[in-house]
C-alpha positions as CSV (number, residue, x, y, z in Angstrom):
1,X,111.9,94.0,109.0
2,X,110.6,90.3,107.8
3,X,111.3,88.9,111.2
4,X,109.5,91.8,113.0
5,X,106.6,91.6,111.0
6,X,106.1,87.7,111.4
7,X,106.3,88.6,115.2
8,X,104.1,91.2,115.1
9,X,101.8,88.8,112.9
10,X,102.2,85.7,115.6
11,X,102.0,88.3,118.9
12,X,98.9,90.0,117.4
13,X,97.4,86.3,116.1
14,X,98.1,84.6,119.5
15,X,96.2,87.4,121.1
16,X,93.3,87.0,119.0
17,X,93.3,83.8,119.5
18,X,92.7,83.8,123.2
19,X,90.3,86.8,122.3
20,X,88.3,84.8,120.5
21,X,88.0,81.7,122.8
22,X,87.1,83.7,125.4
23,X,84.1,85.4,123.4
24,X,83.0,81.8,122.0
25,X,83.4,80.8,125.7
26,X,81.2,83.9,126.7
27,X,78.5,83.0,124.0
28,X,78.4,79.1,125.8
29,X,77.8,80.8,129.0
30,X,75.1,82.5,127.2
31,X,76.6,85.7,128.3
32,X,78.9,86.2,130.7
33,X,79.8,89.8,131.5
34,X,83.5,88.8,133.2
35,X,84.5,86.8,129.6
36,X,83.6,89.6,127.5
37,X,85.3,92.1,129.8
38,X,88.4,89.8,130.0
39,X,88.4,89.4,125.7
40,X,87.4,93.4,125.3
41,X,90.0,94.5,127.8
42,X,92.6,92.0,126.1
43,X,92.2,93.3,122.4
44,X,92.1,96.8,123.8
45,X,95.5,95.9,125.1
46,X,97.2,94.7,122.5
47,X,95.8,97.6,120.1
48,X,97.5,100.1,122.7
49,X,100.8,97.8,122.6
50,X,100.8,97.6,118.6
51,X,100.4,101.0,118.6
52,X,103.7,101.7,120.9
53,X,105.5,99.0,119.2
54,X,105.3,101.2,115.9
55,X,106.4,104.2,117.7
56,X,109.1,102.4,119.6
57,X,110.3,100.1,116.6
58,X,111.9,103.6,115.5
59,X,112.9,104.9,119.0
60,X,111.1,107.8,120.7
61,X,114.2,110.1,119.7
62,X,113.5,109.3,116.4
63,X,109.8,110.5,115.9
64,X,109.9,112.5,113.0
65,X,111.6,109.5,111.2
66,X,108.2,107.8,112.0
67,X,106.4,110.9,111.4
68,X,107.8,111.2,107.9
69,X,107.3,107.1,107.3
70,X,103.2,107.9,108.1
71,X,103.3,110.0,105.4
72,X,105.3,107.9,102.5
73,X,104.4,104.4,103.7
74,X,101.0,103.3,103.0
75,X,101.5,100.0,105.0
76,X,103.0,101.9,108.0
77,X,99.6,104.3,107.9
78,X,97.8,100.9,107.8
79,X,99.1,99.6,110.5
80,X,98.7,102.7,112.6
81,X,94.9,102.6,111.5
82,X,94.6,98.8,112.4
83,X,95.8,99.7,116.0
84,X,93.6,102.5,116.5
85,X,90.8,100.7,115.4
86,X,91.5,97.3,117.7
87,X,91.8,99.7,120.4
88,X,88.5,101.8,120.4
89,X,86.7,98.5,119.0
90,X,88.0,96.8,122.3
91,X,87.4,100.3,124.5
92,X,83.2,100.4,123.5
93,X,83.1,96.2,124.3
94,X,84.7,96.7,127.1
95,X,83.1,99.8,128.3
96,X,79.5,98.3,127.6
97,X,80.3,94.6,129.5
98,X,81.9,97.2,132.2
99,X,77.7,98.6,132.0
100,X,79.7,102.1,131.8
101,X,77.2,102.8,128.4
102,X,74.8,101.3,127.4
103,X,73.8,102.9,124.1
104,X,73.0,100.0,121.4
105,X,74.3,102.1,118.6
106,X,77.5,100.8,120.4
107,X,77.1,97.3,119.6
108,X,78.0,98.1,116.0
109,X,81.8,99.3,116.8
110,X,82.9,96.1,117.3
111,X,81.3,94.6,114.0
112,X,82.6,97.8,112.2
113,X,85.7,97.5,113.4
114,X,86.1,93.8,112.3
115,X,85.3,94.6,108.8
116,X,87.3,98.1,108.6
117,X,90.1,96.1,109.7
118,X,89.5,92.8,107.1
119,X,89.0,95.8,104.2
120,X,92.2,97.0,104.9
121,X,93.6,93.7,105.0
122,X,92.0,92.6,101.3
123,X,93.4,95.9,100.0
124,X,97.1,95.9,102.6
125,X,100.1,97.2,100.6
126,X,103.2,95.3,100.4
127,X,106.8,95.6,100.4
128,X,109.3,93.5,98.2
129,X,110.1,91.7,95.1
130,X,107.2,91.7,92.6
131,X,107.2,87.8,93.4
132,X,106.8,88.7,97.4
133,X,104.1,90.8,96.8
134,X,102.0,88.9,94.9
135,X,102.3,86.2,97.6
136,X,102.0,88.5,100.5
137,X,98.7,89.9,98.9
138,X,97.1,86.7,98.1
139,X,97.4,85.6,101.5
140,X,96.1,89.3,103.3
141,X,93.0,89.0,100.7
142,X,92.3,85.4,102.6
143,X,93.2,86.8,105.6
144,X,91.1,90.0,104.9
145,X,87.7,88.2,103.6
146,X,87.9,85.9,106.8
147,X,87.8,88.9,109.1
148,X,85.2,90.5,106.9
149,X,83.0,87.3,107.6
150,X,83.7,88.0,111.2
151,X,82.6,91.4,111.4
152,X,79.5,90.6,109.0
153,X,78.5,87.8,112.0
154,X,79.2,90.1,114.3
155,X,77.1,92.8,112.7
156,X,74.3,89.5,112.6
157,X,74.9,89.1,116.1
158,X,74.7,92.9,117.3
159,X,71.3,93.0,115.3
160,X,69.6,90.3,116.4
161,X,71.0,89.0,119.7
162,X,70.2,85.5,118.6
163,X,72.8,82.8,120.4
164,X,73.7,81.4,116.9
165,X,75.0,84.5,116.0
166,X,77.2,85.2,119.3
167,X,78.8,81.5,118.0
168,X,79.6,82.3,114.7
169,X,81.8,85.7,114.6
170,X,84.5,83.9,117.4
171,X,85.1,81.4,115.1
172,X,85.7,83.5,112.2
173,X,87.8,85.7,114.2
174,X,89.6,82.8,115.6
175,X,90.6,80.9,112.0
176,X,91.9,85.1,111.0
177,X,94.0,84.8,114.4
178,X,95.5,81.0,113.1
179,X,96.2,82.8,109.7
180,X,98.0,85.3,111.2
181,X,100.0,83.1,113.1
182,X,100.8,81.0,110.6
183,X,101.8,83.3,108.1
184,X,105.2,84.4,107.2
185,X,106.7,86.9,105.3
186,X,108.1,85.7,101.7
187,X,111.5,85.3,101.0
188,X,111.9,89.1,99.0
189,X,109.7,90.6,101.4
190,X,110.8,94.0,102.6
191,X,113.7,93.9,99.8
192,X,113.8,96.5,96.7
């Protein structure tokens, strides 16, 4: 379980980090439509995949074995949550740079979804030896403030459409992707 969660964490963060060079990339070009469909469409895809990989990690033959861990696991429902979420979040971007909608109370999905996503991160339960724990939770705290400060400049950027703004929430989502793929389950992780 350790060594699929740091390659969920590294898959996921590798993701986001492409994700986010090509939105800071679309805020140089002041802009441009085929960056954020190409970061939108890319986040939408990985929440999709993330979402599969839970369901396959147990087999399809063994769904209400997953069924039954959505129900006792508070991580597992996390994770199912964080999926969902990076996939409508990257459905509405990619919808509106598509011009399919163009509703502004959109704009604030994305934001949302950011800081729904670095809540659950701050507050992520964790599996292991006391001593893993502690460890694990310090670290999804960092991680989940950092994407908090993402979604907040996000949120700044959705409201105000200043360039500054459309600057700001890449990077923050970018040094939450390096976390992720740097960090590593503790030794005691996943034990107990």
């Amino acid at each position: 379980m350790r060594k699929a969660s740091n390659l969920a964490h590294r898959t996921i963060g590798t993701v986001l980090v492409v994700a986010s060079v090509l939105a800071l990339n679309e805020a140089f070009l002041n802009g441009s439509r085929s960056l954020r469909i190409a970061w939108s469409g890319l986040v939408t895809v990985i929440g999709v995949l993330f979402v599969l990989s839970l369901l396959f990690r147990h087999e399809l033959r063994l769904l209400p074995g997953w069924l039954a861990d959505l129900a006792e696991d508070p991580q597992e429902r996390q994770h199912l949550i964080m999926g969902l979420l990076l996939t409508a979040g990257g459905l509405v971007e990619f919808t509106h740079a598509k011009g399919w909608t163009t509703a502004l109370i959109w704009h604030y999905a994305w934001p949302g979804v950011l800081l729904v996503i670095g809540v659950m991160f701050a507050l992520h339960a964790q599996h292991g030896s006391h001593d893993a724990a502690m460890r694990a939770v310090r670290f999804h705290r960092l991680l989940g403030g950092t994407l908090i400060a993402a979604g907040l400049l996000a949120a700044g950027h959705a409201l105000w459409r200043s360039l500054s703004w459309a600057y700001l929430w890449p990077i923050a989502l970018l040094v939450a992707a390096v976390l992720l793929i740097s960090y590593r389950e503790p030794e005691g992780g996943w034990e107990g």
